[in-house]
C-alpha positions in Angstrom: 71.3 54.2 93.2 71.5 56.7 90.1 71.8 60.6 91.5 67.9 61.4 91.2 66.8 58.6 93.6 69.9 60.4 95.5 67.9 63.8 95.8 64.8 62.2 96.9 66.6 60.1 100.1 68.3 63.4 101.1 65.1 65.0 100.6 63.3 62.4 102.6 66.6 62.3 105.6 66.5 66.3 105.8 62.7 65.9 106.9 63.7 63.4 109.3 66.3 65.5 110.5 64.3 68.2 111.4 61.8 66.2 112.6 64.3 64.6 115.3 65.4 68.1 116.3 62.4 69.7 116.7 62.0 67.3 119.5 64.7 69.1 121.5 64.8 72.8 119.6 61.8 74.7 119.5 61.7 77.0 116.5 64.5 78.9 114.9 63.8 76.4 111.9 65.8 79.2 109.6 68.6 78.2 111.8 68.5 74.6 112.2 68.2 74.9 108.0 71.3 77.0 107.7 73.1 74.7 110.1 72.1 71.6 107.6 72.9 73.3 104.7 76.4 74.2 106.2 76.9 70.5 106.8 76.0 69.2 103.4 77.8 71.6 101.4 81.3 70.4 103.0 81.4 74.3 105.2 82.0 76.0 108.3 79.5 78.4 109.9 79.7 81.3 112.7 76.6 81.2 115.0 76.1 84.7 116.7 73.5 85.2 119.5 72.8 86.2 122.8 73.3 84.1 125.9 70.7 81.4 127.0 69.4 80.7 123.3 70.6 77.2 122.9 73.2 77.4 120.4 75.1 74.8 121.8 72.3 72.5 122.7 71.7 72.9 119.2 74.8 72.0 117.7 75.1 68.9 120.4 70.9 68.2 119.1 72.7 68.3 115.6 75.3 66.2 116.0 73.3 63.0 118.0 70.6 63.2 114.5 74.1 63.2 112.1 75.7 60.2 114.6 78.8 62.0 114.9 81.5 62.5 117.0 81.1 66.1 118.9 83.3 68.2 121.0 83.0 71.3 122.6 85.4 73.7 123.0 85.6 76.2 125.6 87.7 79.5 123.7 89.1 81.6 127.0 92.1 84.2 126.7 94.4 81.5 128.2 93.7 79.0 125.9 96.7 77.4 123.9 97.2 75.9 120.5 98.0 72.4 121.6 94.9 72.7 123.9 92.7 72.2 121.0 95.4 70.3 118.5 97.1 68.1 120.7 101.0 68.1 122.0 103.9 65.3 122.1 104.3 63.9 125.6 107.2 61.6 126.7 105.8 57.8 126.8 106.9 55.4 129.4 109.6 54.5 127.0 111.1 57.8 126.9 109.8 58.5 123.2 107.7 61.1 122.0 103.9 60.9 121.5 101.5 62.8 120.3 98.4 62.8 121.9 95.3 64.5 120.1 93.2 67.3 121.2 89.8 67.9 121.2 89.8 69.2 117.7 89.7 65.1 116.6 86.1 65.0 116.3 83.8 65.4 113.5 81.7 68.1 114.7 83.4 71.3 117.0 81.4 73.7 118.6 84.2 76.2 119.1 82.8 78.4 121.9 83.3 82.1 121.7 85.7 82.0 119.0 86.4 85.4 119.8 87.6 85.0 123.5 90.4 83.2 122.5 93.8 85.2 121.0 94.7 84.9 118.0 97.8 82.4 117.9 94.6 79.9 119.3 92.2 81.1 116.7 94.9 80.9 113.8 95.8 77.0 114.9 91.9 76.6 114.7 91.2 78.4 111.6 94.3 76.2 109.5 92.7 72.9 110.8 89.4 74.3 109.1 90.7 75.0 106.0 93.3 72.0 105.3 91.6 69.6 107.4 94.0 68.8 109.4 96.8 69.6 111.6 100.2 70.0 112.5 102.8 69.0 115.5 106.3 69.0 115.5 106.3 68.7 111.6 104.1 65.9 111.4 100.9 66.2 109.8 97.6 64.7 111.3 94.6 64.3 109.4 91.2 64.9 111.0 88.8 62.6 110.8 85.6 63.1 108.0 83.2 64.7 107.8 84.7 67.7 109.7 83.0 70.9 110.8 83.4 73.7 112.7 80.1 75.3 114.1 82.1 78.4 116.5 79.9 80.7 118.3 80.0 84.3 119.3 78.5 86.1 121.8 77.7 90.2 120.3 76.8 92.1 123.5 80.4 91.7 125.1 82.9 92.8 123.2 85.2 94.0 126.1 88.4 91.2 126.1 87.9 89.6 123.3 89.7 89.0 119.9 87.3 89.8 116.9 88.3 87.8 114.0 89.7 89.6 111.1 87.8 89.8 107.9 90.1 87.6 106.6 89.4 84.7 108.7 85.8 85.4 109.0 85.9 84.7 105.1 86.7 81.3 105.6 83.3 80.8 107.4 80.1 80.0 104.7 77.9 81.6 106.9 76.9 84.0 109.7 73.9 82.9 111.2 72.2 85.6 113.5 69.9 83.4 116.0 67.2 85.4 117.7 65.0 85.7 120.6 62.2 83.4 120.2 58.8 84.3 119.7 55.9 84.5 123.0 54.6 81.2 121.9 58.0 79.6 121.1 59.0 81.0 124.7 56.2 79.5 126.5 57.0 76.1 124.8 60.5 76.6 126.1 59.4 77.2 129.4 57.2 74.3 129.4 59.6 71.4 128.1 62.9 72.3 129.9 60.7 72.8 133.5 59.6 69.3 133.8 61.2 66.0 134.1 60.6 64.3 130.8 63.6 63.1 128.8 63.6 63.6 125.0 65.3 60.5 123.3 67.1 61.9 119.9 67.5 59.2 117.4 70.4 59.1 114.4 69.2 59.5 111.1 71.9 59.5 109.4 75.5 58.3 109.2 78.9 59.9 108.6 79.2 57.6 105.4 76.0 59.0 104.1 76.6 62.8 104.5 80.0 62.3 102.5 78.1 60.9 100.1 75.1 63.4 99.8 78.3 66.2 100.2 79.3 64.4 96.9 76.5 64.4 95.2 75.6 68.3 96.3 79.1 69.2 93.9 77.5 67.3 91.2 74.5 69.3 90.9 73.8 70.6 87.7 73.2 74.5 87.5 72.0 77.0 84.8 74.8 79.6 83.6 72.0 82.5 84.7 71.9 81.0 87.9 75.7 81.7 88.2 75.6 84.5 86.8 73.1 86.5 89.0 75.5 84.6 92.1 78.7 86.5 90.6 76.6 89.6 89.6 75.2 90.2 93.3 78.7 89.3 94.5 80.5 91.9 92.5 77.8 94.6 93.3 79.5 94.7 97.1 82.3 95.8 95.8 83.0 99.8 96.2 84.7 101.7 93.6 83.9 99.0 90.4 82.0 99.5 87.7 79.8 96.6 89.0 78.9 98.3 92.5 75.6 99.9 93.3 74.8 103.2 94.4 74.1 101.6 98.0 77.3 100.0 98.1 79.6 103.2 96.7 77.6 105.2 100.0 78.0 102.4 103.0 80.6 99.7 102.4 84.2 100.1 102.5 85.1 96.8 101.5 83.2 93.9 99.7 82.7 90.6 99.5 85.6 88.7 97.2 85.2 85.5 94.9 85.1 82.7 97.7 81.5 84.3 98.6 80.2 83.7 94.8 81.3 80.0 95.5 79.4 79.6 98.5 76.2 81.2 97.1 76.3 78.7 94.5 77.3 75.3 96.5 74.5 76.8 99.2 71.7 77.3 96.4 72.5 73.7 95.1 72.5 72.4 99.1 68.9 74.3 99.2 67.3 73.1 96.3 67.8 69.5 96.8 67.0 69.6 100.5 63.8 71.2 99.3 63.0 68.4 97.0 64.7 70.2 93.6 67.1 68.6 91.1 69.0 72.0 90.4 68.4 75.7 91.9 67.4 78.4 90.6 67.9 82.2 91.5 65.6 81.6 94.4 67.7 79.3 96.2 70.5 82.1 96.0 68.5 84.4 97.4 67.6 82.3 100.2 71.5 81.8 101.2 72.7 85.1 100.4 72.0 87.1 103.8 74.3 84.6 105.7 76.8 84.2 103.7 77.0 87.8 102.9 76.4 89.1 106.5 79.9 89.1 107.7 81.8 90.1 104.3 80.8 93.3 104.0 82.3 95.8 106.0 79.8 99.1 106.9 81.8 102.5 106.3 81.0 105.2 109.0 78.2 106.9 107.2 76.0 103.9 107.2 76.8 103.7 111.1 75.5 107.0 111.6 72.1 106.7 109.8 71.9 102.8 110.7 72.2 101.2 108.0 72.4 97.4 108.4 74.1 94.7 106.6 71.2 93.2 105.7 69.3 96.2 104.5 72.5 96.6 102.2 72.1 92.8 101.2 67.9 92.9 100.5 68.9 96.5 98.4 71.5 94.0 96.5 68.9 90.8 95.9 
């Protein structure tokens, strides 16, 4: 199969996809896209919402469509290291074992991230980034695919551990999910209230989405393209000769290179979902507000006269 009958199966699996979790998740289709996108582009995300909006019935909905292993991950302020990674335990034999955590899964909904403190986040983070872990200097890989879909909760912040910009940073995006709309609501109401059982089928296997994460890196893309990714990067930035007036009057601190990355491996994950054989300036557009959203960081003065982040990013685009 050369790489343009590629685009067209992922094209053709992505509809399935959604198709197969629209039977469980009503709406938030931005969100279900930005979750997909995360997956196919080899990345993490942060999913931020209010209680009782089916984030984590979504990321389980997610996982049965992918046929992948899924674990879910309670974050409390007692929670260990080895809790999630594993420990050595003494076998029957009197030698040491070590017996994996729940982090040995291909997909981790890491609940309330924040909850947790943060020796438990840092043992969490390091597993995202190398992809494995370690125990009485002994490395473990995880197993592939591997992502880490953590949730955060932004009404309480009373006992918790916010994670620092620079372990936000490792996370592609920052997907805000909202309240539905009426309509949305009353379909809600009306298919969790009654005793029917929704059958969600796999569509696709781990084999496959290694594959299509391959073949996402080999997109071709237009030096303009990449240019306009690093140029709206480097506008974030407060004090260059790059940043705009917007960013010099509300942002302390910008967004650094690993963002420009992103915005191009998410445009090239965009296009060929949506049927394209390499993006355009479009597609970044269309990923910037989450990847963005939790690498700038607001200075007082746009606190006092509300100014958002995403205000700041459409100013930007």
């Amino acid at each position: 199969m050369n790489d343009v009958e590629a685009v067209k199966e992922l094209t053709a699996k992505y509809a399935a996809m959604r198709s197969e979790i629209g039977k469980v998740i009503i709406g938030q289709q931005s969100v279900v896209d930005e979750l997909l996108i995360t997956v196919f582009s080899r990345g993490h995300c942060l999913i931020v919402g209010v209680p009782g909006l089916a984030k984590t019935m979504l990321v389980n909905t997610i996982a049965q469509t992918l046929g992948l292993s899924f674990n879910r991950i309670q974050f409390t302020p007692d929670l260990m290291p080895s809790d999630i990674i594993g420990s050595e335990i003494l076998d029957e034999n009197r030698h040491f074992k070590f017996m994996k955590g729940p982090i040995f899964s291909n997909v981790i909904l890491a609940d309330e991230i924040n909850r947790t403190p943060p020796k438990t986040q840092a043992a969490l983070l390091e597993a995202m980034q190398e992809k494995s872990v370690t125990n009485a200097g002994h490395s473990y890989p995880l197993p592939e695919p591997f992502f880490v879909l953590a949730t955060q909760n932004p009404i309480e912040q009373e006992g918790t551990y916010p994670l620092p910009e620079a372990q936000l940073d490792r996370f592609m995006f920052n997907v805000w999910v909202d309240y539905p709309s009426w309509q949305e609501e009353i379909d809600v109401v009306k298919a969790t209230t009654s005793d029917s059982i929704v059958q969600v089928n796999q569509v696709i296997t781990a084999e496959e989405i290694m594959k299509y994460q391959n073949l996402i890196r080999k997109i071709p893309v237009a030096d303009n393209v990449v240019e306009y990714a690093v140029n709206v990067v480097a506008k974030t930035r407060p004090g260059t000769e790059m940043a705009s007036a917007e960013t010099n009057q509300y942002l302390s601190w910008g967004a650094g290179p690993r963002a420009s990355q992103f915005l191009i491996i998410g445009a090239k994950c965009h296009a060929v979902l949506k049927g394209k054989f390499s993006p355009d300036i479009e597609d970044v557009k269309a990923v910037a507000l989450p990847i963005l959203r939790h690498r700038l960081v607001r200075n007082y003065q746009a606190e006092a006269d509300g100014v958002t982040v995403e205000k700041i990013v459409e100013a930007l685009l």
